[in-house]
N, C-alpha and C positions, 0 to 999 in steps of 0.2 A: 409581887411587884405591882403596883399602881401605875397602869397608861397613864399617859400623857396626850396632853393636844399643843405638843411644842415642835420647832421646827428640829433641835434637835436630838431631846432627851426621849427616849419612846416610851420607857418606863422606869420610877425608881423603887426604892424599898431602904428605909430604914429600919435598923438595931438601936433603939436607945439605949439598952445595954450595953452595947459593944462599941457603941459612936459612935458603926460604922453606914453611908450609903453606899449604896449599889447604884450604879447609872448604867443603863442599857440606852446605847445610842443607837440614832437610826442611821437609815443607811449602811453602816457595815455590821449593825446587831452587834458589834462589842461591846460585854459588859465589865466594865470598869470598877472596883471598892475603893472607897476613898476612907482613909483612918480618921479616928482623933475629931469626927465634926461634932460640934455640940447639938444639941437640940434644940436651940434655938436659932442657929443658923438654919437646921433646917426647915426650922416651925417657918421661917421667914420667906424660903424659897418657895411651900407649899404656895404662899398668897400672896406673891411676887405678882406684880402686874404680866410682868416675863419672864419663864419658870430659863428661860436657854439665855437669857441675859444675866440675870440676877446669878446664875451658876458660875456662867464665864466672870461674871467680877468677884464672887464670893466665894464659891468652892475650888476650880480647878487652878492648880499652879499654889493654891494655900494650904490641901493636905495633901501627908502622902498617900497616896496610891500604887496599886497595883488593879493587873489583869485577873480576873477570875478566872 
């Protein structure tokens, strides 16, 4: 997984095989897998002005997920 210096993602990790990320949040350390993203959404997040904005409008609540 790749840190972060966001206020809430503390590390993530993509599978471009699998289309799957992984989001480790901070504060409770729960990590999160989110299905089905493409790779260009997540190309998109990497270089997001705001990696914890660009998430909340683009990732969470658009794939599914589950708890690791």
């Amino acid at each position: 997984m790749h840190r972060l210096q966001s206020d809430v993602l503390e590390a993530i990790a993509y599978d471009e095989n699998a289309h799957l990320l992984l989001a480790r949040f901070r504060g409770n350390g729960e990590t999160v897998i989110y299905e089905d993203v493409p790779q260009d959404v997540y190309d998109a997040m990497i270089f997001a002005d705001s990696l914890s904005g660009y998430f909340r409008d683009h990732i969470e609540g658009h794939y599914p997920r589950h708890k690791d």
